[in-house]
PDB file of the backbone (N, CA, C, O) and the ligand in Angstrom, with CONECT records:
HET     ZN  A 101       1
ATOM      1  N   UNK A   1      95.841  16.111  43.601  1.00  0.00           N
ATOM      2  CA  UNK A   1      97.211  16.535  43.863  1.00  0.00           C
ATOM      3  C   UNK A   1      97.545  16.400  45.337  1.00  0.00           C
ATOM      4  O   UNK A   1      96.777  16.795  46.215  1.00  0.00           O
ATOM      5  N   UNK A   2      98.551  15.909  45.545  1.00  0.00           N
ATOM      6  CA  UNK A   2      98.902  15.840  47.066  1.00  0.00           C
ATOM      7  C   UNK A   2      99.628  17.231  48.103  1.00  0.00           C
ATOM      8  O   UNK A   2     100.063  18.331  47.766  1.00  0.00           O
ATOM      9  N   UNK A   3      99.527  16.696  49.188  1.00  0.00           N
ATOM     10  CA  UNK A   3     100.030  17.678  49.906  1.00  0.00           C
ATOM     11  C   UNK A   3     101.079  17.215  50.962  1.00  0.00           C
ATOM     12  O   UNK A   3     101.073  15.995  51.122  1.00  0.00           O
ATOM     13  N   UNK A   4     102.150  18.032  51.861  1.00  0.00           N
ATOM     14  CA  UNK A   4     102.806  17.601  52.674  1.00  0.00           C
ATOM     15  C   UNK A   4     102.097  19.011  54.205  1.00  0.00           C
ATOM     16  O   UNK A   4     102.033  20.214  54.458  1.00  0.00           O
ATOM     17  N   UNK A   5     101.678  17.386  54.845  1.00  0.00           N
ATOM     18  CA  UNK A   5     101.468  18.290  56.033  1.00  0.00           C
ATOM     19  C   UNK A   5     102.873  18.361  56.964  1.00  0.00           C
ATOM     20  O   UNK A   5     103.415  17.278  57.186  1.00  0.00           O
ATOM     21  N   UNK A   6     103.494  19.589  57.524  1.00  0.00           N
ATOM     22  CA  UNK A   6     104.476  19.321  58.418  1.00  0.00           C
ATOM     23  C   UNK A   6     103.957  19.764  59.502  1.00  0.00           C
ATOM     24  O   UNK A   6     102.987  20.521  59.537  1.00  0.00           O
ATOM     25  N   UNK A   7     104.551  19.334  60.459  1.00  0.00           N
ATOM     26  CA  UNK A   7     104.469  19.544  62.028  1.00  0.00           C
ATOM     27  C   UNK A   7     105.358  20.265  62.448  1.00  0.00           C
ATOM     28  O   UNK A   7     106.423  19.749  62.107  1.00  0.00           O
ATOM     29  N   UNK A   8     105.573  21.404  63.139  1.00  0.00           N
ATOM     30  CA  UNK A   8     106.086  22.545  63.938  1.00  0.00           C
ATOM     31  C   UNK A   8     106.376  21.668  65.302  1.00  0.00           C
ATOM     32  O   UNK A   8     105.407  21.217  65.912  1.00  0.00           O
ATOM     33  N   UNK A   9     107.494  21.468  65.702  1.00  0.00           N
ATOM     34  CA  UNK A   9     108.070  20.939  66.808  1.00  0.00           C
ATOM     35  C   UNK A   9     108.013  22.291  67.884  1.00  0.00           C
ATOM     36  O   UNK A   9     107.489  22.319  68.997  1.00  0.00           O
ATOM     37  N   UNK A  10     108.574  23.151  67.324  1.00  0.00           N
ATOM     38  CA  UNK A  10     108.891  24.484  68.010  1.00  0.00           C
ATOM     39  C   UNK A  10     107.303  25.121  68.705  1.00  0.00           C
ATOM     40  O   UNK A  10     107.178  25.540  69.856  1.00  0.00           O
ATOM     41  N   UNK A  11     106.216  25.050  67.673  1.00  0.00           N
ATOM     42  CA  UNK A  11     104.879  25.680  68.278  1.00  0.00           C
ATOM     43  C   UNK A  11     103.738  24.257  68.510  1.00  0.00           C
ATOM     44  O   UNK A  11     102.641  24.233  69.068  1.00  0.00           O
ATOM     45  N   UNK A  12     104.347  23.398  67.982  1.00  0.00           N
ATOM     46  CA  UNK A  12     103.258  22.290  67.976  1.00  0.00           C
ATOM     47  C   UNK A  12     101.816  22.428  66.902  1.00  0.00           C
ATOM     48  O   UNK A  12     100.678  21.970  66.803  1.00  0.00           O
ATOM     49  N   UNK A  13     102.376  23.004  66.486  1.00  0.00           N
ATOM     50  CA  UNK A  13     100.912  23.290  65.237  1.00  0.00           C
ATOM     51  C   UNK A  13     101.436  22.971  64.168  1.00  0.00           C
ATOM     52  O   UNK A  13     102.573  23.442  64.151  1.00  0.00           O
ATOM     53  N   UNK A  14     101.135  22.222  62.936  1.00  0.00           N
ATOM     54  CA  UNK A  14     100.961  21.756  61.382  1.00  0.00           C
ATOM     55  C   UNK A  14     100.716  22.907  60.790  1.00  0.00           C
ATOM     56  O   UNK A  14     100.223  23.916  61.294  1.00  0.00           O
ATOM     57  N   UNK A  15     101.196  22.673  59.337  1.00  0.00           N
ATOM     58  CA  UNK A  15     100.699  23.342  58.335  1.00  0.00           C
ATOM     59  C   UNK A  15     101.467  22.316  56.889  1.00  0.00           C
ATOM     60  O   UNK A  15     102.376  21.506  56.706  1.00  0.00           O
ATOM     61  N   UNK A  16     100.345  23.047  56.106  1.00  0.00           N
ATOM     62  CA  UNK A  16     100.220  22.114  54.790  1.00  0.00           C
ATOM     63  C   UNK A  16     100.697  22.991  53.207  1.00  0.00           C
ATOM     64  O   UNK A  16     100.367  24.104  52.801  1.00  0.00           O
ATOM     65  N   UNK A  17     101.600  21.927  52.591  1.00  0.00           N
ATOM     66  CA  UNK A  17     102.689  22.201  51.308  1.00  0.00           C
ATOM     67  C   UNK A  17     101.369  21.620  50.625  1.00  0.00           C
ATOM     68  O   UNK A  17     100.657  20.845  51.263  1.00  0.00           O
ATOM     69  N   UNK A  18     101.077  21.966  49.441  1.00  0.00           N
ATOM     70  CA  UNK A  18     100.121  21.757  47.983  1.00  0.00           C
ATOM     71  C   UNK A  18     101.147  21.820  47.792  1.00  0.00           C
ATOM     72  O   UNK A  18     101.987  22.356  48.515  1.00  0.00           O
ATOM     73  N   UNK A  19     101.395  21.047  46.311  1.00  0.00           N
ATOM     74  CA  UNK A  19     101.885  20.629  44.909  1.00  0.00           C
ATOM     75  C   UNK A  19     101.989  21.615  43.960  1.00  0.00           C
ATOM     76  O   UNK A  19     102.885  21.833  43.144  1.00  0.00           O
ATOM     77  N   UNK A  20     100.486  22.438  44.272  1.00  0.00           N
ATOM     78  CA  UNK A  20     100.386  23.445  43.089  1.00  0.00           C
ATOM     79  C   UNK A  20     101.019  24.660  43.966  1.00  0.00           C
ATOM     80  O   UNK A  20     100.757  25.810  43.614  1.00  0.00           O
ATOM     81  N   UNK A  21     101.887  24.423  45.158  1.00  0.00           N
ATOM     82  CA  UNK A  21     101.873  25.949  46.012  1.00  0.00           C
ATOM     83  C   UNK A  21     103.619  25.685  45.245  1.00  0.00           C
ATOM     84  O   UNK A  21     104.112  24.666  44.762  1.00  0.00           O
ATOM     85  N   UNK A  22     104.229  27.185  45.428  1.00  0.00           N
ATOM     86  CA  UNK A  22     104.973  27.824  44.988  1.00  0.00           C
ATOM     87  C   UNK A  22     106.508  26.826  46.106  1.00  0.00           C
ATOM     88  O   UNK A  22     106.946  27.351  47.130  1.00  0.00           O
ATOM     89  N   UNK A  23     106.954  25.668  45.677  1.00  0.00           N
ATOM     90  CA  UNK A  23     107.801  25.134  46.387  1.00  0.00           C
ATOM     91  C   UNK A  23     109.444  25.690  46.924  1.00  0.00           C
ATOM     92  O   UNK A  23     110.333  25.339  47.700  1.00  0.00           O
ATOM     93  N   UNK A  24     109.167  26.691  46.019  1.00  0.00           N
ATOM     94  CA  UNK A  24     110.794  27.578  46.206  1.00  0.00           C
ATOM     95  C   UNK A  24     110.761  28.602  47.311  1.00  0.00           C
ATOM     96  O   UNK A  24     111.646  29.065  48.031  1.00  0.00           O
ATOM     97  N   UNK A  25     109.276  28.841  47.209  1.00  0.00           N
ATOM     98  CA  UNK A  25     109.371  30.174  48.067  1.00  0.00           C
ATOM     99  C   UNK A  25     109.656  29.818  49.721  1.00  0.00           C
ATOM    100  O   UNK A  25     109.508  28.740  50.297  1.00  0.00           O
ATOM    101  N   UNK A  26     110.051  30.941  50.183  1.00  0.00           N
ATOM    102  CA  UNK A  26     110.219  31.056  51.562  1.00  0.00           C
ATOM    103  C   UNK A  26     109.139  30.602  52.051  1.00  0.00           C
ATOM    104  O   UNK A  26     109.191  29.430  52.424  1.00  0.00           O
ATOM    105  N   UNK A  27     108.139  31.164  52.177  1.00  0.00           N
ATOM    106  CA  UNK A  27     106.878  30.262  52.602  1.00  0.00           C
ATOM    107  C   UNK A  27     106.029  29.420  52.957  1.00  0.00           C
ATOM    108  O   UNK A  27     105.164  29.161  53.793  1.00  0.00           O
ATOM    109  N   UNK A  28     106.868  28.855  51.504  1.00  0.00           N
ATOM    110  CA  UNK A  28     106.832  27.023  51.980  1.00  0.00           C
ATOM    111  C   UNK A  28     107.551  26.400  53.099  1.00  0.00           C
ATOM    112  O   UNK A  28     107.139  25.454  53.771  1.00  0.00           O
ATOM    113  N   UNK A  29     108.479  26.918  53.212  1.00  0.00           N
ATOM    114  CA  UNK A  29     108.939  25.815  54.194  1.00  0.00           C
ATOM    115  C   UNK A  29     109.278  27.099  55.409  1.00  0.00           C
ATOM    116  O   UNK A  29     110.408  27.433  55.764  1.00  0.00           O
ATOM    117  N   UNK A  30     108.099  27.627  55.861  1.00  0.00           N
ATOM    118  CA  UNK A  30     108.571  28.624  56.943  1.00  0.00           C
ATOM    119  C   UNK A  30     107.160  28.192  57.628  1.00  0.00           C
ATOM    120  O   UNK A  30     106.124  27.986  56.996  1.00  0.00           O
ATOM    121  N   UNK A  31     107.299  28.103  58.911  1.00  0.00           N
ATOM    122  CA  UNK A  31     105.938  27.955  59.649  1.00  0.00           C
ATOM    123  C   UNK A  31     105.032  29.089  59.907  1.00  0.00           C
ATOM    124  O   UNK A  31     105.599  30.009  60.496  1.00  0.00           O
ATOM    125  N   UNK A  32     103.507  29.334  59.575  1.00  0.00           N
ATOM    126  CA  UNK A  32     102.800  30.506  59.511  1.00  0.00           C
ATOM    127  C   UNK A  32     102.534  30.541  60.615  1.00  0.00           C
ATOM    128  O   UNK A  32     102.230  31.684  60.957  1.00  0.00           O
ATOM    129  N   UNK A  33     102.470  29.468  61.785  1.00  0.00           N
ATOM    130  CA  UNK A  33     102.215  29.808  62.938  1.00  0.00           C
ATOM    131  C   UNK A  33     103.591  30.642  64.208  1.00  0.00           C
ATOM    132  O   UNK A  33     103.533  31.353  65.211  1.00  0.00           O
ATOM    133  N   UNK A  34     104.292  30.234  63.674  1.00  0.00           N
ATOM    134  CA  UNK A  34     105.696  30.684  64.863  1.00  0.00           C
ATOM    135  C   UNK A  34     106.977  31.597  64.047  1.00  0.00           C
ATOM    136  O   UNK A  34     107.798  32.338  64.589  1.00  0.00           O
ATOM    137  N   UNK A  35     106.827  31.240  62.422  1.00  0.00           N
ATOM    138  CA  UNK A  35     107.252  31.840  61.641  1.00  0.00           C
ATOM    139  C   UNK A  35     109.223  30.768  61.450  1.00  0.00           C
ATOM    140  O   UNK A  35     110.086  31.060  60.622  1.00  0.00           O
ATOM    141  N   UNK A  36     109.273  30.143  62.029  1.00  0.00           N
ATOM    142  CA  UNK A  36     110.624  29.651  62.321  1.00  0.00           C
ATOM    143  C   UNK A  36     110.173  28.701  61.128  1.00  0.00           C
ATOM    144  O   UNK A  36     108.977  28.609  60.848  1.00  0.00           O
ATOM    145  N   UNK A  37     111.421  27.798  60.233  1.00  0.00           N
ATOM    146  CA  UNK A  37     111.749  27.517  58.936  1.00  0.00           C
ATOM    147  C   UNK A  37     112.899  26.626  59.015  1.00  0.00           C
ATOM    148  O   UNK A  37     113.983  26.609  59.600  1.00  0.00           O
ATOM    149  N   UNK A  38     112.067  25.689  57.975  1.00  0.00           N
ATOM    150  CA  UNK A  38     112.783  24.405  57.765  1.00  0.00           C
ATOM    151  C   UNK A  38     114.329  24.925  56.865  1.00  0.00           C
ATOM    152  O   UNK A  38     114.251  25.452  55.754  1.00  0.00           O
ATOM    153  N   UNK A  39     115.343  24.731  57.395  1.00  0.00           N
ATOM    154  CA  UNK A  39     116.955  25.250  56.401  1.00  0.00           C
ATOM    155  C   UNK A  39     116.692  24.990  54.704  1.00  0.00           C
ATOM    156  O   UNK A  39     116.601  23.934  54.077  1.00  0.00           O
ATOM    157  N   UNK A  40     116.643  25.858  54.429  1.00  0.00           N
ATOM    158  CA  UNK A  40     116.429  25.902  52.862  1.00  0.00           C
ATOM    159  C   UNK A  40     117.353  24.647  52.106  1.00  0.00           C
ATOM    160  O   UNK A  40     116.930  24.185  51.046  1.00  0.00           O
ATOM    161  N   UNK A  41     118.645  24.119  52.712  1.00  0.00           N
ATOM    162  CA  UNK A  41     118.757  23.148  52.309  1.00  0.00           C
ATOM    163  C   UNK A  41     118.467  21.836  52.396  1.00  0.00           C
ATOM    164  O   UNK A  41     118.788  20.924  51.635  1.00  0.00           O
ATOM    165  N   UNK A  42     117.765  21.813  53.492  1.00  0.00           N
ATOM    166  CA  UNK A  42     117.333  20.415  53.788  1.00  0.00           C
ATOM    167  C   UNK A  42     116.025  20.597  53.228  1.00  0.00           C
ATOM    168  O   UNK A  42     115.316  19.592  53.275  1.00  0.00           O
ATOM    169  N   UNK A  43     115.555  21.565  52.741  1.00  0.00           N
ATOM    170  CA  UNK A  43     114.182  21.483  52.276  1.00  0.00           C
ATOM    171  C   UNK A  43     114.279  21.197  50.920  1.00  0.00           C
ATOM    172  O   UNK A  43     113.499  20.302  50.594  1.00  0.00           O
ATOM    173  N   UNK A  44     115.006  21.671  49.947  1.00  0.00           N
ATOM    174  CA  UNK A  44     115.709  21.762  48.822  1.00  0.00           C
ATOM    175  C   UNK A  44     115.936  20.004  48.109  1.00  0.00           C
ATOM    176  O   UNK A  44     115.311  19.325  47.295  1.00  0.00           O
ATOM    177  N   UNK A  45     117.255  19.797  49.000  1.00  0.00           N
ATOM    178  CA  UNK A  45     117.922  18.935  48.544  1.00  0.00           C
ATOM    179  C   UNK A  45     117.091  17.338  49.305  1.00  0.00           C
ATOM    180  O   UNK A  45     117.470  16.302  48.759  1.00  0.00           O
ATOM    181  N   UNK A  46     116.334  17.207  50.148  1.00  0.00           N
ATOM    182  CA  UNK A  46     115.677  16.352  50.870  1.00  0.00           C
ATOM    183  C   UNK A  46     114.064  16.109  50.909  1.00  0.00           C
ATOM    184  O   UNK A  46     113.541  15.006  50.750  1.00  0.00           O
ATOM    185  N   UNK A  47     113.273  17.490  51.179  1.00  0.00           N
ATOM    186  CA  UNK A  47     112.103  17.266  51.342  1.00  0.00           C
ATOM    187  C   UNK A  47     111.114  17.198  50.064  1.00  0.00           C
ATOM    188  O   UNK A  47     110.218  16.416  49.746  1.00  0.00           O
ATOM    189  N   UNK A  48     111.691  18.412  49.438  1.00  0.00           N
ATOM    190  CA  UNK A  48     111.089  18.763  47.736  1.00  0.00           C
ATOM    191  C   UNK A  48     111.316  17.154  46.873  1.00  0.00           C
ATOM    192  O   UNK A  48     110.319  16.786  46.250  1.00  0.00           O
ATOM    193  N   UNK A  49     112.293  16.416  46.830  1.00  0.00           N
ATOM    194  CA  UNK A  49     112.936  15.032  46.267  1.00  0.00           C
ATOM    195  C   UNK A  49     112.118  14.205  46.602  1.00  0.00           C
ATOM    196  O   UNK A  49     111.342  13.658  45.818  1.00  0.00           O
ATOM    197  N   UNK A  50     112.195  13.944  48.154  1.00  0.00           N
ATOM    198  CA  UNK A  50     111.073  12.445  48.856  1.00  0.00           C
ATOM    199  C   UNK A  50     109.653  13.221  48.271  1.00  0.00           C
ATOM    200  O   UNK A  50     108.954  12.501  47.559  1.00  0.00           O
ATOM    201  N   UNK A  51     109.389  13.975  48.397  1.00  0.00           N
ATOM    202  CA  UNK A  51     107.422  14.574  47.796  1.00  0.00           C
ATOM    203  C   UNK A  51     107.298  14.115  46.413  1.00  0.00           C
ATOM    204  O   UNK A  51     106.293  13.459  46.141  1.00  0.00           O
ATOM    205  N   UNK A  52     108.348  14.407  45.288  1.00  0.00           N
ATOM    206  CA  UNK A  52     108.397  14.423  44.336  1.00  0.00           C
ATOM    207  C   UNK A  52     108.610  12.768  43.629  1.00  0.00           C
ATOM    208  O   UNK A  52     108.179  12.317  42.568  1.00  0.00           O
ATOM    209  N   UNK A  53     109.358  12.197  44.582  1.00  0.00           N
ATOM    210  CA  UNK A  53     109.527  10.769  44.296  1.00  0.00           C
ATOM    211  C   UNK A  53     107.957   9.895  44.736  1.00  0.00           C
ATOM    212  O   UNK A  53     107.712   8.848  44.135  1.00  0.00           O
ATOM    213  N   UNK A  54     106.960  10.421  45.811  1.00  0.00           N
ATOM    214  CA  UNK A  54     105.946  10.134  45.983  1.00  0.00           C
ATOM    215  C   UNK A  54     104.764  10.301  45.025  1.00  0.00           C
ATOM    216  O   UNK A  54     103.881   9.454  44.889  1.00  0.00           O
ATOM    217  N   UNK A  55     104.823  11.482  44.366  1.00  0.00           N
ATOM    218  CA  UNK A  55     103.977  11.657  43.757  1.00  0.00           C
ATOM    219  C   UNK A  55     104.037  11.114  42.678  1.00  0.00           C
ATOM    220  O   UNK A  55     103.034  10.816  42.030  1.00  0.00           O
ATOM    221  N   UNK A  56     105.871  10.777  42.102  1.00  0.00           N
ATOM    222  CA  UNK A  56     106.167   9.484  40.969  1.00  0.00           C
ATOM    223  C   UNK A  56     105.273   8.514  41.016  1.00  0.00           C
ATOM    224  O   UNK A  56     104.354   8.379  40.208  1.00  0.00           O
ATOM    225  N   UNK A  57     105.572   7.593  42.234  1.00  0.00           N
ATOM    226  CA  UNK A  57     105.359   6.471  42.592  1.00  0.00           C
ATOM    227  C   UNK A  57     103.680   5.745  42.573  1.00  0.00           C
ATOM    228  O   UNK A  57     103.206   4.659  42.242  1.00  0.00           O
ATOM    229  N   UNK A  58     103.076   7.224  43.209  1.00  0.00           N
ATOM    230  CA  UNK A  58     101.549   7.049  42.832  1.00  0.00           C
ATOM    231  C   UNK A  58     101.353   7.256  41.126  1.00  0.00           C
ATOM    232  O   UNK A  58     100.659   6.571  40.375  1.00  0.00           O
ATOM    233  N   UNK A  59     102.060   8.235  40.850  1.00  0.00           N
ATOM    234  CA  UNK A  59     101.410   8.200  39.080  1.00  0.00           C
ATOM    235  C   UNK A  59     101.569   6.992  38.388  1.00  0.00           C
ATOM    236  O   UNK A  59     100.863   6.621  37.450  1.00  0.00           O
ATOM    237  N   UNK A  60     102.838   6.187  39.041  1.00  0.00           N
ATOM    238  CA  UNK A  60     103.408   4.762  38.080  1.00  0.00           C
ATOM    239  C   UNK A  60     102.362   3.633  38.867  1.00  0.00           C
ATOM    240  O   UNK A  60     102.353   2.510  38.363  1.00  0.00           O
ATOM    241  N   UNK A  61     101.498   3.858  40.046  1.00  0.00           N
ATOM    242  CA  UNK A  61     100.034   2.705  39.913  1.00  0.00           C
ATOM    243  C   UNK A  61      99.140   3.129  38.981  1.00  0.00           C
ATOM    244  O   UNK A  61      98.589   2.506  38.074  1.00  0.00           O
ATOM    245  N   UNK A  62      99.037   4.664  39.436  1.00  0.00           N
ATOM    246  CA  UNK A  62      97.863   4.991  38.517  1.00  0.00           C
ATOM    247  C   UNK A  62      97.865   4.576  36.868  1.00  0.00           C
ATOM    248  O   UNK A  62      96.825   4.325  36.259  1.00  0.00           O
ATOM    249  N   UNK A  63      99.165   4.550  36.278  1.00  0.00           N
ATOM    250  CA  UNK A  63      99.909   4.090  35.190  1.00  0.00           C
ATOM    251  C   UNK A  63      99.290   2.134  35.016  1.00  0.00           C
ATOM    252  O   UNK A  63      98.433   1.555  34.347  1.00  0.00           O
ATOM    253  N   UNK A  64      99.946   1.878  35.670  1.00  0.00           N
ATOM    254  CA  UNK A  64      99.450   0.451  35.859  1.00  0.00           C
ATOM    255  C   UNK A  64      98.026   0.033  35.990  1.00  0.00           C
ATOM    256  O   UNK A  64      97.655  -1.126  35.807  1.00  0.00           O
ATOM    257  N   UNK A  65      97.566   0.615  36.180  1.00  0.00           N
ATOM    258  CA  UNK A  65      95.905   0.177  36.199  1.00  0.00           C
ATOM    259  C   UNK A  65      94.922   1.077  35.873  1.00  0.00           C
ATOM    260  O   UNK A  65      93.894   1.437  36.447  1.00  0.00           O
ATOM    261  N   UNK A  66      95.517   1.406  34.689  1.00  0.00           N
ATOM    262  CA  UNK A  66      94.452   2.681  34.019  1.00  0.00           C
ATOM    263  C   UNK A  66      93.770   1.776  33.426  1.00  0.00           C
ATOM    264  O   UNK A  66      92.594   1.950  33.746  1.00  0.00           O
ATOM    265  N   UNK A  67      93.894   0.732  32.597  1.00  0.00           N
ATOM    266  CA  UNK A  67      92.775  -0.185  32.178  1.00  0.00           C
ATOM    267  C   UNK A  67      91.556  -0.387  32.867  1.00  0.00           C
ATOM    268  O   UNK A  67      90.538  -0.780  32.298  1.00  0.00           O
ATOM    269  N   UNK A  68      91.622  -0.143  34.015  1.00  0.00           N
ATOM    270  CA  UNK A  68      90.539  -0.376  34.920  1.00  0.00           C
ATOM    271  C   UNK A  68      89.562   0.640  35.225  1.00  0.00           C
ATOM    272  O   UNK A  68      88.416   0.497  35.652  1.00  0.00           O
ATOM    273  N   UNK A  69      90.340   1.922  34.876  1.00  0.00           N
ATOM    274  CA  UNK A  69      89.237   2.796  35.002  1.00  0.00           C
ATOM    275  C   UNK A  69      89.108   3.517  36.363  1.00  0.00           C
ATOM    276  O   UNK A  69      88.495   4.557  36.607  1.00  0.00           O
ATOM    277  N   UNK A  70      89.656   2.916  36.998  1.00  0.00           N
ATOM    278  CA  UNK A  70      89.630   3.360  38.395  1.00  0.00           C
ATOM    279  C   UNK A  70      91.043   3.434  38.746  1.00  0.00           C
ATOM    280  O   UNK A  70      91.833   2.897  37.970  1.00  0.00           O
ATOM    281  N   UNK A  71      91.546   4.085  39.923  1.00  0.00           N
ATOM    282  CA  UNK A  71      92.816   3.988  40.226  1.00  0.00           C
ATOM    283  C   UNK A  71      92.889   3.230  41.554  1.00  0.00           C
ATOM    284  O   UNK A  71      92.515   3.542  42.685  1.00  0.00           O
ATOM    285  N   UNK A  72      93.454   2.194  41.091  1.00  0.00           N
ATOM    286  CA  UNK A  72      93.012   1.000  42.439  1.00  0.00           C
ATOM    287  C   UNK A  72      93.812   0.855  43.735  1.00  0.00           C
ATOM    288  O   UNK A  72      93.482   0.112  44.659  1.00  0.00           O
ATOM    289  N   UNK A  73      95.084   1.774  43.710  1.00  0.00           N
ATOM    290  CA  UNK A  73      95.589   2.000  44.933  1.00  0.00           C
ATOM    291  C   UNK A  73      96.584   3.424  44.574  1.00  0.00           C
ATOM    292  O   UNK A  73      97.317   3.679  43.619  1.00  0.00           O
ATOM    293  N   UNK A  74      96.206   4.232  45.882  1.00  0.00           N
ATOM    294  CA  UNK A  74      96.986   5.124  46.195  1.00  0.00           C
ATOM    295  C   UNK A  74      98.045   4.980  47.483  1.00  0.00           C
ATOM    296  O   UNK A  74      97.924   4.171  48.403  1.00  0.00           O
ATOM    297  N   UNK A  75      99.051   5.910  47.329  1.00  0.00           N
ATOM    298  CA  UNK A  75     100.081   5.378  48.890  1.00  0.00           C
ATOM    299  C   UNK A  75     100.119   6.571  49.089  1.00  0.00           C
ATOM    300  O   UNK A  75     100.417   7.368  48.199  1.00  0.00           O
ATOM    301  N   UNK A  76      99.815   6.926  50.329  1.00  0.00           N
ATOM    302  CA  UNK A  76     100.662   8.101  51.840  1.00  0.00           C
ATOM    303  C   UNK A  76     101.976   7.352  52.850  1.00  0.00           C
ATOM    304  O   UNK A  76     102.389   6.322  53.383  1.00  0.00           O
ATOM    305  N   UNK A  77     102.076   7.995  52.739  1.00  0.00           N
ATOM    306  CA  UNK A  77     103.647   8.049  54.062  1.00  0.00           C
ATOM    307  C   UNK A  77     103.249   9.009  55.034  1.00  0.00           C
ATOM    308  O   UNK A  77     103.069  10.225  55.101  1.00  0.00           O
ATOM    309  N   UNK A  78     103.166   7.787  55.920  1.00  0.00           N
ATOM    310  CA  UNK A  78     102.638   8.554  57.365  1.00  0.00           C
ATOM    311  C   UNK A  78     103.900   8.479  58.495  1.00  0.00           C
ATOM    312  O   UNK A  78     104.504   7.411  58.605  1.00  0.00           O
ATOM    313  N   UNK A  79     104.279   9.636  59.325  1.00  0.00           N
ATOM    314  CA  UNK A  79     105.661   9.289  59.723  1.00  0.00           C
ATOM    315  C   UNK A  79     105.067   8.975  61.128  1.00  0.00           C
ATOM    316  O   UNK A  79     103.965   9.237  61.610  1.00  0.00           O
ATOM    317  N   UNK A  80     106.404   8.180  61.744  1.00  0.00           N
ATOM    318  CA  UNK A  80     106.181   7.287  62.764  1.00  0.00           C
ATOM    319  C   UNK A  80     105.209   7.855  63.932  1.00  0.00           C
ATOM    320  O   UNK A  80     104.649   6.997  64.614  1.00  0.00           O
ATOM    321  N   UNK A  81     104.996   8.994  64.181  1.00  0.00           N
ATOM    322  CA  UNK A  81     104.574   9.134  65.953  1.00  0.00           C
ATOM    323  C   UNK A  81     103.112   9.285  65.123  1.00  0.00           C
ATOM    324  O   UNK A  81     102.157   8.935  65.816  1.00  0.00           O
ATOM    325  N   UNK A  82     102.826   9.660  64.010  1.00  0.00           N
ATOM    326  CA  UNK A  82     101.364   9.497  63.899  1.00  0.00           C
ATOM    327  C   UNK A  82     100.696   7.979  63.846  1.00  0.00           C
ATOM    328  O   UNK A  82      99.711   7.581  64.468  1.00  0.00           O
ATOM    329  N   UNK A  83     101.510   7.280  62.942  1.00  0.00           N
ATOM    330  CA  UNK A  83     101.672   5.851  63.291  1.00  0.00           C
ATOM    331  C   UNK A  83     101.133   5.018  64.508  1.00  0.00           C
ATOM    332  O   UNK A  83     100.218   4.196  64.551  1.00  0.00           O
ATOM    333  N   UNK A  84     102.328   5.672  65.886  1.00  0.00           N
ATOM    334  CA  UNK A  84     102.133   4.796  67.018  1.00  0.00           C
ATOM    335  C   UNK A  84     100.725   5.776  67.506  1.00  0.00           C
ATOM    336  O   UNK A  84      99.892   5.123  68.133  1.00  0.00           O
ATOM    337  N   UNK A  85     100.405   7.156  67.299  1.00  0.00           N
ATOM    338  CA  UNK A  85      99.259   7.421  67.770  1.00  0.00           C
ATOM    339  C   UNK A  85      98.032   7.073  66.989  1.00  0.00           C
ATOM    340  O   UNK A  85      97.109   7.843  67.255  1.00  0.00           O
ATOM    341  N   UNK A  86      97.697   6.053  66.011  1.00  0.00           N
ATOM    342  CA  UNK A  86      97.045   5.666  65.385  1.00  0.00           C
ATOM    343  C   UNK A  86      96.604   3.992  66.035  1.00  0.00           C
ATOM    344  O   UNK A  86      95.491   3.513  66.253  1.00  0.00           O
ATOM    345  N   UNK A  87      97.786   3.488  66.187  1.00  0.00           N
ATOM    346  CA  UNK A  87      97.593   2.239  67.017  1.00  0.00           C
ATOM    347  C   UNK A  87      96.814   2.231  68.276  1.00  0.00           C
ATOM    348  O   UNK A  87      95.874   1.486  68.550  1.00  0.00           O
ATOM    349  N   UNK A  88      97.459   3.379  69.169  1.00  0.00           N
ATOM    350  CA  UNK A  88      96.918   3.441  70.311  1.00  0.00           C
ATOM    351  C   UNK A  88      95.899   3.507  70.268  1.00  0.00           C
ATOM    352  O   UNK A  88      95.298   2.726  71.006  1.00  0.00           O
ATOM    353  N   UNK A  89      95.229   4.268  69.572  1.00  0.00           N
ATOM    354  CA  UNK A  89      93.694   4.558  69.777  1.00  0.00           C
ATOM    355  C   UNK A  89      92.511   2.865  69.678  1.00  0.00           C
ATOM    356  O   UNK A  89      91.476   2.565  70.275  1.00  0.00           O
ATOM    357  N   UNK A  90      93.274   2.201  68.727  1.00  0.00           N
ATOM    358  CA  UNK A  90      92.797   1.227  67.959  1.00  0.00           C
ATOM    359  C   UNK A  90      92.638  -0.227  69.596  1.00  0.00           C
ATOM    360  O   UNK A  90      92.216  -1.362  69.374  1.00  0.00           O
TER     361      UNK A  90
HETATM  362 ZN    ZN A 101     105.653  26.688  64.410  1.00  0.00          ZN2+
END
């Protein structure tokens, strides 16, 4: 099952959404480190949708190549600044 890690702009510290965690609650989209919170509607109508369309998207490979026995590709969405800090290192 997947997860959404977000990043805290405000404290600079992450924290991580499970699939199986309770997506409505305040909780979810409130930071445990600084306590400040993503607007219930942009979490709602935007973030809950793109997660949910991801986790589609992997079930419809896994769909496609169940003959095989294996699940022969999975996809993450990695957003951009982890990206360019991934290059750099390289
Ligand atoms: Zn924070």
């Amino acid at each position: 099952m997947g997860m959404l890690r977000i990043h805290c702009e405000v404290c600079g510290k992450t924290w991580e959404v499970y699939a199986r965690d309770d997506w409505k609650s305040d909780n979810a989209r409130t930071c445990p480190h600084c306590f400040e919170s993503i607007d219930r509607q942009t979490w709602e109508q935007s973030i809950l949708p793109a997660f949910g369309a991801m986790q589609d998207a992997n079930r419809e490979l896994m769909k496609d190549y169940c003959g095989y026995h294996i699940q022969k590709y999975k996809v993450d969405y990695i957003e951009d600044y982890e990206v360019s800090a991934m290059t750099e290192r390289e």
